[in-house]
Backbone of each chain as nested JSON, in Angstrom:
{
  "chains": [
    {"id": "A", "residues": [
      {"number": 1, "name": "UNK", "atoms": {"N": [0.215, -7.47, 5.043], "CA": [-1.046, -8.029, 5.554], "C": [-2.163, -7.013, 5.38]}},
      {"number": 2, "name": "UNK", "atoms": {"N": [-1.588, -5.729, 5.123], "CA": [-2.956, -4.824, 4.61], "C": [-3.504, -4.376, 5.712]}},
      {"number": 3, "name": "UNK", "atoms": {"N": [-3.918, -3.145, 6.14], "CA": [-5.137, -2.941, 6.952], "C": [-6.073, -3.258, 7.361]}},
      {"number": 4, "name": "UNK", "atoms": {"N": [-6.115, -3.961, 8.431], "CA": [-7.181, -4.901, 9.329], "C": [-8.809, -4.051, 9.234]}},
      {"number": 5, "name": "UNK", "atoms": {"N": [-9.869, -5.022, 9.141], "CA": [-10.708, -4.045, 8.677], "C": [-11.258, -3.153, 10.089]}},
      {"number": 6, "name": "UNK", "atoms": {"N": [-10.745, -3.531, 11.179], "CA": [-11.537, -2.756, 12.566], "C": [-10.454, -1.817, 13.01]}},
      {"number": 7, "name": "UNK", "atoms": {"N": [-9.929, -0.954, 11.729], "CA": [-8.844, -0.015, 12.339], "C": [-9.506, 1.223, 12.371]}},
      {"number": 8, "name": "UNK", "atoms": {"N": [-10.651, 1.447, 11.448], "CA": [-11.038, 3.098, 11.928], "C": [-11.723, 2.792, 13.358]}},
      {"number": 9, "name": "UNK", "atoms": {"N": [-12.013, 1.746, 13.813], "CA": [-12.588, 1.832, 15.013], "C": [-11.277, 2.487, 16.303]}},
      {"number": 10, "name": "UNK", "atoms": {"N": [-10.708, 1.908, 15.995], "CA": [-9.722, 2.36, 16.631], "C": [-9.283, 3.845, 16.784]}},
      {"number": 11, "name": "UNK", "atoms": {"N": [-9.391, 3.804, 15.184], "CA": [-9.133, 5.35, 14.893], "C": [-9.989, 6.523, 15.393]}},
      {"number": 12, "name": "UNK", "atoms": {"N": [-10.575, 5.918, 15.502], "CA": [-11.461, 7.372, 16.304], "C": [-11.138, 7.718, 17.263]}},
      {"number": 13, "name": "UNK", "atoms": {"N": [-10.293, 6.612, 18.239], "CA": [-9.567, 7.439, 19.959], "C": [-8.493, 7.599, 19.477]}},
      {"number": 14, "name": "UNK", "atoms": {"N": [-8.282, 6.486, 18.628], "CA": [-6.411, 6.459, 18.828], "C": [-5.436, 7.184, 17.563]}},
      {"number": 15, "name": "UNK", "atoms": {"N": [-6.63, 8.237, 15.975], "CA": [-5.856, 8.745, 15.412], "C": [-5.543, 8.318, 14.208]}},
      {"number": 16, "name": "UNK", "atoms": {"N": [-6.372, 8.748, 13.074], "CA": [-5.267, 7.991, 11.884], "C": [-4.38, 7.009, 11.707]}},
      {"number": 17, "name": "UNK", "atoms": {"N": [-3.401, 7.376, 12.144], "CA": [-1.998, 6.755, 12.019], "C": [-1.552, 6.626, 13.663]}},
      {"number": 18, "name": "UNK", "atoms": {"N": [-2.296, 6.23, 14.123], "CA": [-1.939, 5.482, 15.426], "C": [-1.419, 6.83, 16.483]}},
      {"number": 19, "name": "UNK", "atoms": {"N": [-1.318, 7.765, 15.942], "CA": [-0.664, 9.193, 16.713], "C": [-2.528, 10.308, 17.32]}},
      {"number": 20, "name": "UNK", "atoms": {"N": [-2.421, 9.585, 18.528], "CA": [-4.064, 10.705, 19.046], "C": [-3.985, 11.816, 19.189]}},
      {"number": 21, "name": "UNK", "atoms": {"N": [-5.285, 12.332, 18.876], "CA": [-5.383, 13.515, 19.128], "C": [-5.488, 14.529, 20.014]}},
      {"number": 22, "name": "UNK", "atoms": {"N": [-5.656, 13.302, 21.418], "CA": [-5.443, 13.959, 22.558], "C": [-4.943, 13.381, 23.403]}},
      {"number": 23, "name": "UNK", "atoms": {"N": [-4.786, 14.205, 24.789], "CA": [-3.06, 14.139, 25.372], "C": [-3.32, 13.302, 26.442]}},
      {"number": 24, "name": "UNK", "atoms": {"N": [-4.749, 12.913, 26.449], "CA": [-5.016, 11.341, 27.296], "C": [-5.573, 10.051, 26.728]}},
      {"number": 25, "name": "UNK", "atoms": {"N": [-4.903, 10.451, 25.479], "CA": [-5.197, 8.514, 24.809], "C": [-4.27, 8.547, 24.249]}},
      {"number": 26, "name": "UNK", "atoms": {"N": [-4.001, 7.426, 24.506], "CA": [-2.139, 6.731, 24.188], "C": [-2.413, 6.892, 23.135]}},
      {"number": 27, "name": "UNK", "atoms": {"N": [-1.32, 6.855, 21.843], "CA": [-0.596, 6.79, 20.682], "C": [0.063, 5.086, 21.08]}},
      {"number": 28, "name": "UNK", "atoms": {"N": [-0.598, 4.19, 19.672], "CA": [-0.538, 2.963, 19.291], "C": [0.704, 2.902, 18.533]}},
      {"number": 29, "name": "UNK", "atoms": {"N": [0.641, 3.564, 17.233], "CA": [1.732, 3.991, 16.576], "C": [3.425, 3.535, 17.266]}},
      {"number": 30, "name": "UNK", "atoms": {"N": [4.034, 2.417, 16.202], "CA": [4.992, 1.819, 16.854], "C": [5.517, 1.373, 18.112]}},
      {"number": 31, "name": "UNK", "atoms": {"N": [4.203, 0.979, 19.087], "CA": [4.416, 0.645, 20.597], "C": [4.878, -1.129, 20.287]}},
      {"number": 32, "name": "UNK", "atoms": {"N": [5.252, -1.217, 21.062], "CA": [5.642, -2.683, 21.583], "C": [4.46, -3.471, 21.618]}},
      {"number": 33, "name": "UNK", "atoms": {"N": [4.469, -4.111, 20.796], "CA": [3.404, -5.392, 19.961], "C": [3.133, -6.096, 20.907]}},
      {"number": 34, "name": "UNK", "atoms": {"N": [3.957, -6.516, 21.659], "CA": [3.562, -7.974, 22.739], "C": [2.654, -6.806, 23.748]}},
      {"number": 35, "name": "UNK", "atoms": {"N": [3.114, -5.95, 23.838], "CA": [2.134, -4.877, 25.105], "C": [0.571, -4.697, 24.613]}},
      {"number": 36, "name": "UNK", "atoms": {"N": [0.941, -4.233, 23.108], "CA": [-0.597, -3.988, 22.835], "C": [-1.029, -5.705, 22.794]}},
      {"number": 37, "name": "UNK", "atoms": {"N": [-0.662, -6.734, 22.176], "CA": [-1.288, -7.892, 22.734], "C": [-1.995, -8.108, 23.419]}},
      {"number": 38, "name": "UNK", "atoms": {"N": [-1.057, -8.031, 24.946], "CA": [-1.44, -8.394, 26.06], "C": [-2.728, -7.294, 26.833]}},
      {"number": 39, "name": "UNK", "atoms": {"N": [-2.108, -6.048, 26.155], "CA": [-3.503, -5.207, 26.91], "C": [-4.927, -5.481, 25.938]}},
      {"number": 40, "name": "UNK", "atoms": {"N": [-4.969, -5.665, 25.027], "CA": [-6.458, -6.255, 24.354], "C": [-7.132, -7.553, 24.969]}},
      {"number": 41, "name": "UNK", "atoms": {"N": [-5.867, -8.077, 25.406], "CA": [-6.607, -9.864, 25.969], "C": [-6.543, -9.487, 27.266]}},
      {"number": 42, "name": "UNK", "atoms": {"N": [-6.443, -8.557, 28.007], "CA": [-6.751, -8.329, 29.287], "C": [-7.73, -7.121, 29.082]}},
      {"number": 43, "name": "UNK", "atoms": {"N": [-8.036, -6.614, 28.312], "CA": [-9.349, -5.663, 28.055], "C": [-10.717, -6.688, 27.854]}},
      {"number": 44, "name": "UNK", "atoms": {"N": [-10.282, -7.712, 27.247], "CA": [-10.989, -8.804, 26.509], "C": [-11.538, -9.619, 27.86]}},
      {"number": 45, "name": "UNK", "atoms": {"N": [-10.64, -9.735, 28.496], "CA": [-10.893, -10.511, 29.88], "C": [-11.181, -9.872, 31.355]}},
      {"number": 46, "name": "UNK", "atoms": {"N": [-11.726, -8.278, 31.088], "CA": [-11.748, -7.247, 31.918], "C": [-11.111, -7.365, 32.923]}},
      {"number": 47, "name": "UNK", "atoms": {"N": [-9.645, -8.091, 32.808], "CA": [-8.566, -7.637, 33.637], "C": [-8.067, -6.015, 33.655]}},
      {"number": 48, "name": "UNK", "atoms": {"N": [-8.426, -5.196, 32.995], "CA": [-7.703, -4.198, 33.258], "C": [-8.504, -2.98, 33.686]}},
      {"number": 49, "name": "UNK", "atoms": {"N": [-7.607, -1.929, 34.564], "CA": [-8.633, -0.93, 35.271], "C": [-7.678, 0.403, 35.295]}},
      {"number": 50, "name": "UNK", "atoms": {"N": [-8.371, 1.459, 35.112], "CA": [-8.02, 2.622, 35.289], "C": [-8.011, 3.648, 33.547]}},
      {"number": 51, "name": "UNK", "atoms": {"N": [-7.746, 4.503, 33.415], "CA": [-8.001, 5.096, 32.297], "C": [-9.655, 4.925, 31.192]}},
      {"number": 52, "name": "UNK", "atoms": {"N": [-9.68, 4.397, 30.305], "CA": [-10.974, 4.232, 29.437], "C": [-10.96, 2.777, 29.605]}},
      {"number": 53, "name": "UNK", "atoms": {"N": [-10.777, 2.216, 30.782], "CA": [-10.335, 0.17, 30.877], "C": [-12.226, 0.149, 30.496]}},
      {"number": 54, "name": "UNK", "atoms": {"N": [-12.838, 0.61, 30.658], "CA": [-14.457, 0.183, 30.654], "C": [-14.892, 0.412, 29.214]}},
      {"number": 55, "name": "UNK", "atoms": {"N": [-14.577, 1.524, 28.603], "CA": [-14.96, 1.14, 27.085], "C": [-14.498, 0.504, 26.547]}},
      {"number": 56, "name": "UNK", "atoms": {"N": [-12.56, 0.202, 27.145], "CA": [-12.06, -0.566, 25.73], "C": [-12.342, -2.253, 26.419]}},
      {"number": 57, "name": "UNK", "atoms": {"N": [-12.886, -2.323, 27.585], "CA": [-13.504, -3.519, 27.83], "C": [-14.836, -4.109, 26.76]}},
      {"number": 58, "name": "UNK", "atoms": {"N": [-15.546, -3.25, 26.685], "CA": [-16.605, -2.983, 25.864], "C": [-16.199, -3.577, 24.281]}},
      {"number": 59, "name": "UNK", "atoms": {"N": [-15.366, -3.001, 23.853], "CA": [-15.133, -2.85, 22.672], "C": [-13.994, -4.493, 22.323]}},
      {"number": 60, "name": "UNK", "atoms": {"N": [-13.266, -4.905, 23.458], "CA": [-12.254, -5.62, 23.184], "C": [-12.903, -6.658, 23.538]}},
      {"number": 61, "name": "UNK", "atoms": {"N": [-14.288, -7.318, 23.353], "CA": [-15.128, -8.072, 24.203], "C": [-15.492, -8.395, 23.193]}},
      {"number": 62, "name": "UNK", "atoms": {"N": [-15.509, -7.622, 21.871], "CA": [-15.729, -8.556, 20.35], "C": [-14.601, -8.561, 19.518]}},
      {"number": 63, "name": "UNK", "atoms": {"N": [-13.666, -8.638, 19.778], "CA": [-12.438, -9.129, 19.162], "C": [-11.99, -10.39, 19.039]}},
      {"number": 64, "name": "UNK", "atoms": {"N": [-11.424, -11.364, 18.364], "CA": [-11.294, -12.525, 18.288], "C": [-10.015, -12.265, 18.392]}},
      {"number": 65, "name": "UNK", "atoms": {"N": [-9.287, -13.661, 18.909], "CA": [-7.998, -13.52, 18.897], "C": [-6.906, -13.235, 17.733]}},
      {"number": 66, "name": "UNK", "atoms": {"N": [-7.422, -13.243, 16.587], "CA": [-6.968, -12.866, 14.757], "C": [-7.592, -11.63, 15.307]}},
      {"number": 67, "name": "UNK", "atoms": {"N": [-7.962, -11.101, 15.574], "CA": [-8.6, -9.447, 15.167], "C": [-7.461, -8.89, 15.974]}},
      {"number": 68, "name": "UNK", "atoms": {"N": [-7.356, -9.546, 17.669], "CA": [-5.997, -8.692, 18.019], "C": [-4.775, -9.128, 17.599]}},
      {"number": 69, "name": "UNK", "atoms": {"N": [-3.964, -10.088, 17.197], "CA": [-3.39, -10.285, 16.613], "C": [-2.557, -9.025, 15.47]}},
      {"number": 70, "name": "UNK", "atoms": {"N": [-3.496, -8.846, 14.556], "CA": [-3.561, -8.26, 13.247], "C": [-3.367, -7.142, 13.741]}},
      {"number": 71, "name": "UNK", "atoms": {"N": [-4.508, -6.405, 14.426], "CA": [-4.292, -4.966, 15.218], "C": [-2.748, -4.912, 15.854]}},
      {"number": 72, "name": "UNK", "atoms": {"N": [-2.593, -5.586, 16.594], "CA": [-1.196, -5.429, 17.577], "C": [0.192, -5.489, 16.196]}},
      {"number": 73, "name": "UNK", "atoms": {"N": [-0.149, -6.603, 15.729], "CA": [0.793, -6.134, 14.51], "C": [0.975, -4.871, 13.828]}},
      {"number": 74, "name": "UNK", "atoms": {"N": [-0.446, -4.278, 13.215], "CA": [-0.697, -3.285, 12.507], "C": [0.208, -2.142, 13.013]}},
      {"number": 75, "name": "UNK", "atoms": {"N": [-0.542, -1.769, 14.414], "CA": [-0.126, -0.66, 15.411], "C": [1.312, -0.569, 15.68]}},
      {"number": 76, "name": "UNK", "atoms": {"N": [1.72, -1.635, 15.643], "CA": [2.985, -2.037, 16.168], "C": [4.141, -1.437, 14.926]}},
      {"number": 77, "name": "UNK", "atoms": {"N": [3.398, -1.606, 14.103], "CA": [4.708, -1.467, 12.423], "C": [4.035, -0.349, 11.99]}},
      {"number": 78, "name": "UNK", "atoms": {"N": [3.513, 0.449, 12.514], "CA": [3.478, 1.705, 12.052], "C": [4.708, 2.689, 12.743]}},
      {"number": 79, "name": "UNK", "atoms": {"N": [4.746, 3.382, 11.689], "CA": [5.821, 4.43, 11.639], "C": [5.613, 5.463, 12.649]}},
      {"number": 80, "name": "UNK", "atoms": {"N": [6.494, 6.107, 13.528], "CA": [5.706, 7.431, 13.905], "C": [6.645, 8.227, 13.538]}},
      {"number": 81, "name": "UNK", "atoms": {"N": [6.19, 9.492, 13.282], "CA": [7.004, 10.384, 12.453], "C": [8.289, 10.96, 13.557]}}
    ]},
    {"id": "B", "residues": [
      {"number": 1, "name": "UNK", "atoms": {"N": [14.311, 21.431, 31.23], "CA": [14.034, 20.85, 32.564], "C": [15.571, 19.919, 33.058]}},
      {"number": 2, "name": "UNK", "atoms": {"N": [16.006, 19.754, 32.471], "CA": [16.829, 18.256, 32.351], "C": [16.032, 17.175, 32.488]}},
      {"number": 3, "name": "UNK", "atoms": {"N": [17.169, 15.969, 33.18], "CA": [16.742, 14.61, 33.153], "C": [16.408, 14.577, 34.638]}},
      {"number": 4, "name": "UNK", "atoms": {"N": [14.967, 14.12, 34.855], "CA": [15.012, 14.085, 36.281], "C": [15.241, 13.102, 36.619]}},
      {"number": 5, "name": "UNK", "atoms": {"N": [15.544, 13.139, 38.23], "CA": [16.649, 11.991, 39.178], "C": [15.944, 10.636, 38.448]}},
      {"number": 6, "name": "UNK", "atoms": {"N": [14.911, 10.282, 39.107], "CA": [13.986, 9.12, 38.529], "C": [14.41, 8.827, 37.326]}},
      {"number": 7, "name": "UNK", "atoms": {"N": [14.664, 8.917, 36.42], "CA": [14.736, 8.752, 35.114], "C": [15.36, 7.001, 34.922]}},
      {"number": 8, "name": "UNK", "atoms": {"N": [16.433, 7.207, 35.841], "CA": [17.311, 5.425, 35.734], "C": [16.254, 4.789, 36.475]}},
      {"number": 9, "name": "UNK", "atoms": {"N": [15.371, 4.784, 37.397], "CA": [14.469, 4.11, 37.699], "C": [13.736, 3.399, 36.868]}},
      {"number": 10, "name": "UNK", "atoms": {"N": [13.424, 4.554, 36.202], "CA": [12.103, 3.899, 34.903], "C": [12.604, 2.97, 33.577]}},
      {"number": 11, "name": "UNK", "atoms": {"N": [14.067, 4.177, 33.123], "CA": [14.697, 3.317, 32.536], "C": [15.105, 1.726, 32.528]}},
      {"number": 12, "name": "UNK", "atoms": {"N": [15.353, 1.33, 33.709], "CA": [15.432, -0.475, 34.031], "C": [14.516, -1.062, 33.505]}},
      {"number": 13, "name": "UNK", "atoms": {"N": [13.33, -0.69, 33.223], "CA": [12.059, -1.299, 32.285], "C": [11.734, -0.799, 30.835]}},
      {"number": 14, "name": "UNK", "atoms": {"N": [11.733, 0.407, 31.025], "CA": [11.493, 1.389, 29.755], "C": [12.495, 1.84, 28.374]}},
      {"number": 15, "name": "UNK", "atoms": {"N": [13.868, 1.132, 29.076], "CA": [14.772, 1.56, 28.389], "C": [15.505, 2.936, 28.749]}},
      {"number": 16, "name": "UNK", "atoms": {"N": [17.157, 2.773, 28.143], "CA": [17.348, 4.282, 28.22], "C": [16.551, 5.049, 27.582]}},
      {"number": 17, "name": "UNK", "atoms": {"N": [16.114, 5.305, 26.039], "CA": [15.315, 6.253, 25.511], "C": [14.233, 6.008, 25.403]}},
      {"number": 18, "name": "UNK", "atoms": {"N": [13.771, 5.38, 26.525], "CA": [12.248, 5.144, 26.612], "C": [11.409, 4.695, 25.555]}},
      {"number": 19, "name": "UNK", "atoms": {"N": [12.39, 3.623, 25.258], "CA": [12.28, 3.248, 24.095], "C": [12.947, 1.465, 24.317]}},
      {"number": 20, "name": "UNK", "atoms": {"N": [11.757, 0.317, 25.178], "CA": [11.83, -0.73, 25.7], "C": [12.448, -1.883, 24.983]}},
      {"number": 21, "name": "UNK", "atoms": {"N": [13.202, -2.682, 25.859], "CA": [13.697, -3.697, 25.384], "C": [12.873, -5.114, 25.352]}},
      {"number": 22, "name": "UNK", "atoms": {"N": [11.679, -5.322, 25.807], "CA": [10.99, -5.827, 25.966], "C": [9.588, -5.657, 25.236]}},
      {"number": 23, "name": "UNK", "atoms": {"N": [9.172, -6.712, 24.136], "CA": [7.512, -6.653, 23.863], "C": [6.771, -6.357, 24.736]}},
      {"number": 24, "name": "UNK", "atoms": {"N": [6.648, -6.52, 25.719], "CA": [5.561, -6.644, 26.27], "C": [6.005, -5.569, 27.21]}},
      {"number": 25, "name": "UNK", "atoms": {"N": [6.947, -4.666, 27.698], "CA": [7.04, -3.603, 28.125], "C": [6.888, -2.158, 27.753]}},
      {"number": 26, "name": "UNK", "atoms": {"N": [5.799, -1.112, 27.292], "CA": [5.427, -0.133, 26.61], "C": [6.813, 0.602, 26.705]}},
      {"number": 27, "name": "UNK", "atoms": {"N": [6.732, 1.079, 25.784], "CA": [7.983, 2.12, 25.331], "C": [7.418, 3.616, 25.731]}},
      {"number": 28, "name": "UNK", "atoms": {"N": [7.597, 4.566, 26.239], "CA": [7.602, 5.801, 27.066], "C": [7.645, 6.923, 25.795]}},
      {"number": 29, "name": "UNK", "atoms": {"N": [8.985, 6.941, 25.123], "CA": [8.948, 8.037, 24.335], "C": [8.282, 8.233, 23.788]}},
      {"number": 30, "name": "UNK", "atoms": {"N": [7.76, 9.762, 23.086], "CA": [7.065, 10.326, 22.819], "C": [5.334, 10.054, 22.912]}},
      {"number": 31, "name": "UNK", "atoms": {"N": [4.722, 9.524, 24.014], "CA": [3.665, 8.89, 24.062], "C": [3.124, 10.437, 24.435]}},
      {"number": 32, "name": "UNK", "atoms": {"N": [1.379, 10.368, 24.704], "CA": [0.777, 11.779, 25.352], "C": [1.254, 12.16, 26.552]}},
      {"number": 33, "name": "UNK", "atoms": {"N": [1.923, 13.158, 26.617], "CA": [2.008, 13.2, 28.388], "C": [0.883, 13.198, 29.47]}},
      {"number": 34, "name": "UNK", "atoms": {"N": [-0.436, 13.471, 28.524], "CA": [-1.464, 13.465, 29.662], "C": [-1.679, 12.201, 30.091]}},
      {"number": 35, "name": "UNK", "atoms": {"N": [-1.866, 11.297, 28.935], "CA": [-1.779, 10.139, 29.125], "C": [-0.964, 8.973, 30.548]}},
      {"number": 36, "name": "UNK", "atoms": {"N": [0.252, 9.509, 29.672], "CA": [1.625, 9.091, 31.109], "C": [0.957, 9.87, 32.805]}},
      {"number": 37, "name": "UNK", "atoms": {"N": [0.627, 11.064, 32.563], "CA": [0.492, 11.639, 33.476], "C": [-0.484, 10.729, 34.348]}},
      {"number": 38, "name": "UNK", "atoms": {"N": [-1.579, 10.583, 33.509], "CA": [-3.078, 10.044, 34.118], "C": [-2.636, 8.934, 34.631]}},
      {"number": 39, "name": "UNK", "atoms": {"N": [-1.964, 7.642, 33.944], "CA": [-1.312, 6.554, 34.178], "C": [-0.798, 6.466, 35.429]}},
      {"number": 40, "name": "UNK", "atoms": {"N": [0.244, 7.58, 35.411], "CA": [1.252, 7.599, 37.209], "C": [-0.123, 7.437, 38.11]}},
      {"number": 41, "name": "UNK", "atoms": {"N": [-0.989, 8.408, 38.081], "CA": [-1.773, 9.023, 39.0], "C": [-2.341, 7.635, 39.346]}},
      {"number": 42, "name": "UNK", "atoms": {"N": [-2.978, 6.862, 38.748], "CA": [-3.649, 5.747, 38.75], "C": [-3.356, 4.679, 39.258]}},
      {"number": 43, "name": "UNK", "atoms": {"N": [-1.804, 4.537, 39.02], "CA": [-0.889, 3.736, 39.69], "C": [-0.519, 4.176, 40.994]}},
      {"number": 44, "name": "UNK", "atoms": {"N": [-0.51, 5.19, 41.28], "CA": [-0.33, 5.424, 42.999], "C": [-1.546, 5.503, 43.663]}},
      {"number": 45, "name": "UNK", "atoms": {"N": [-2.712, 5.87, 42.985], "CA": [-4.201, 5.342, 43.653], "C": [-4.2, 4.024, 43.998]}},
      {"number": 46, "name": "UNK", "atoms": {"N": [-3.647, 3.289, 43.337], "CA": [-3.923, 1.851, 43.207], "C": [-5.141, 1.509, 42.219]}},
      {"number": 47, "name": "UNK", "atoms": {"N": [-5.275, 2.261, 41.094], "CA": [-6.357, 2.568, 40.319], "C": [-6.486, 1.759, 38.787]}},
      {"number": 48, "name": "UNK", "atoms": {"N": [-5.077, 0.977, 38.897], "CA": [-4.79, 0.384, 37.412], "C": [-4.517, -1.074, 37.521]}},
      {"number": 49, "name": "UNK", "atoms": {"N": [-5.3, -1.509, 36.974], "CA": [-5.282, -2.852, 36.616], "C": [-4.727, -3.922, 35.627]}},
      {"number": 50, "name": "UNK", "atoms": {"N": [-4.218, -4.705, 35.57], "CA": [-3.555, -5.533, 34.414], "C": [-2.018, -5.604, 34.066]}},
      {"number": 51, "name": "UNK", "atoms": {"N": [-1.129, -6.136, 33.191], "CA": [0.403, -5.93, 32.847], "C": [0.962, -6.06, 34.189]}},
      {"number": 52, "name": "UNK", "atoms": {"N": [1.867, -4.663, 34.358], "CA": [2.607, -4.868, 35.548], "C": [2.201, -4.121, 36.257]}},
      {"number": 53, "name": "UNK", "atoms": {"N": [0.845, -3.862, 36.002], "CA": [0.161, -2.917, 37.613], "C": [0.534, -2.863, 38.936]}},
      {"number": 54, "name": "UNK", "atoms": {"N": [0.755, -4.234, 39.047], "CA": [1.098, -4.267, 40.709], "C": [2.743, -3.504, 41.286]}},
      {"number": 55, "name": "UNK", "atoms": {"N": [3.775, -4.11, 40.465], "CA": [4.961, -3.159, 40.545], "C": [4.701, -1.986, 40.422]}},
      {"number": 56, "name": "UNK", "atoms": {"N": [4.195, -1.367, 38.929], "CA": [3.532, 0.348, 38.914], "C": [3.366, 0.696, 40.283]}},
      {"number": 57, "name": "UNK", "atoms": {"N": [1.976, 0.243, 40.939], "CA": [1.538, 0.584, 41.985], "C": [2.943, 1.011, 42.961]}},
      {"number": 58, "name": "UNK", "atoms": {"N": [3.734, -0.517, 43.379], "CA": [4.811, 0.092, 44.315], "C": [5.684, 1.274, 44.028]}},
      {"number": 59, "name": "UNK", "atoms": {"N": [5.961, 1.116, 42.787], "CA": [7.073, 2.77, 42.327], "C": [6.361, 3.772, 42.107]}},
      {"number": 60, "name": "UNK", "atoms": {"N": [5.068, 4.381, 41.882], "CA": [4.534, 5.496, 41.852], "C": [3.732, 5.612, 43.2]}},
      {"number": 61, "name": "UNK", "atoms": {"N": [4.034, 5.129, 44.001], "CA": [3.41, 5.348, 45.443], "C": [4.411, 6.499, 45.715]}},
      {"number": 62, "name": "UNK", "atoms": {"N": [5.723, 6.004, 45.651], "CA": [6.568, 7.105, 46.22], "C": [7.2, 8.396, 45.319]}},
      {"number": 63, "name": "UNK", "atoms": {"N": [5.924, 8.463, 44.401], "CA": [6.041, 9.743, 43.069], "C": [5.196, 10.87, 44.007]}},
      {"number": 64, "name": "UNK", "atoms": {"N": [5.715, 12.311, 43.872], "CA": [5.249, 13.256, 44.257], "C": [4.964, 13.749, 43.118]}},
      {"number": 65, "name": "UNK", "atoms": {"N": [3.609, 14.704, 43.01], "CA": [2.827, 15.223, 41.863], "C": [4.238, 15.801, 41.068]}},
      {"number": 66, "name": "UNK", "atoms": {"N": [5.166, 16.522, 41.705], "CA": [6.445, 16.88, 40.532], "C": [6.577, 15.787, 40.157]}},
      {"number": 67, "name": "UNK", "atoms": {"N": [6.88, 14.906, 40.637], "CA": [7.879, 13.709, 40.13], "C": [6.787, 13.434, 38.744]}},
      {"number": 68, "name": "UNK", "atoms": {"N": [5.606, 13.06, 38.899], "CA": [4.98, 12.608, 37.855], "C": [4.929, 13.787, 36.822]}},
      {"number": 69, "name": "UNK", "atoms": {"N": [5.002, 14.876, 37.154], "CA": [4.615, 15.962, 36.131], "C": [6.036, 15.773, 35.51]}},
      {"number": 70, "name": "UNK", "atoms": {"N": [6.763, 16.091, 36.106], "CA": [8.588, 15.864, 35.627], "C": [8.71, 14.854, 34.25]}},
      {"number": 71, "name": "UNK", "atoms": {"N": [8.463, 13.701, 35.597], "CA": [8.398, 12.299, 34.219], "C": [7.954, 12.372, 32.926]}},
      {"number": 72, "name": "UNK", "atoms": {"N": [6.452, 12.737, 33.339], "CA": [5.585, 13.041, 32.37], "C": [6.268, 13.599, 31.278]}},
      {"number": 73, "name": "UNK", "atoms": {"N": [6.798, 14.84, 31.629], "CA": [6.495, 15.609, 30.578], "C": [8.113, 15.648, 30.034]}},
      {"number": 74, "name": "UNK", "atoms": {"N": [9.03, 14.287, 30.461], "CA": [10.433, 14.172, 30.204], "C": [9.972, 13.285, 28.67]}},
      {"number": 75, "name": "UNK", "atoms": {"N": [9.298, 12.152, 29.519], "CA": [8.973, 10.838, 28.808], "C": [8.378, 11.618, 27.215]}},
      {"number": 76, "name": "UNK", "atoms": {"N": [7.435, 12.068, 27.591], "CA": [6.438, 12.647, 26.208], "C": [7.209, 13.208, 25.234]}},
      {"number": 77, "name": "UNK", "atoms": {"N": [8.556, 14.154, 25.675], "CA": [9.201, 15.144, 24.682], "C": [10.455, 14.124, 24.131]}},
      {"number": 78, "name": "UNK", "atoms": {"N": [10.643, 12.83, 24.603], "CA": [11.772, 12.273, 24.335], "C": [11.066, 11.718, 22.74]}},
      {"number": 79, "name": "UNK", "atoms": {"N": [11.965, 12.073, 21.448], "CA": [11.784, 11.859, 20.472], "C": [11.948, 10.409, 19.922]}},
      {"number": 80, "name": "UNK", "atoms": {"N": [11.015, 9.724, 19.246], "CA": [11.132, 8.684, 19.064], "C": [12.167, 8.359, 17.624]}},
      {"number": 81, "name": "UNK", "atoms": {"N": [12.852, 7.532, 17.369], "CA": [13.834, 7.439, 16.255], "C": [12.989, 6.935, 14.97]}}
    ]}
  ]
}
């Protein structure tokens, strides 16, 4: 399916290859797909609170449901070393 | 460090190698420990919102700053396959 085109956005907290660069933003990189799902459509629906819940509210507030989709896949089938 | 006591606790959700049997349950190993760390903390504030926040909340109420540093920094070093 190729690289979704809103992955460097991502990449800027969450790291190249889904592995961050720092030791308080999760690593995406082969997590459990239905999790990242569900936390974008509850970022999306500012159900969620605590950590960066307010930017990635921000940010998950223009995502369509194909944009997380694709992402949660993406993240999900990446490798971590 | 070893395995601290907690460990089968978390495991019932997280998996033995922290590494979940469940989509929609995040997998533990090798994630940031600051991350995990910040997470516990948030969850015994009552500070996190969304997924299974509300359980979180009840099991890290009774986490003492070791316990989370412990976890933390068990969960983070456990190598992912």
């Amino acid at each position: 399916a190729g690289t979704p085109a809103l992955v460097p956005l991502c990449a800027s907290c969450h790291g190249e290859q889904g592995i961050s660069a720092s030791p308080i933003i999760p690593d995406l990189a082969g997590q459990q797909q239905g999790y990242l799902d569900n936390a974008l459509h509850d970022y999306k629906a500012n159900q969620r609170q605590g950590g960066s819940a307010a930017m990635m509210n921000g940010i998950a507030a223009h995502l369509s449901d194909a944009d997380i989709a694709a992402l949660s896949a993406y993240y999900a089938a990446l490798k971590r070393n």
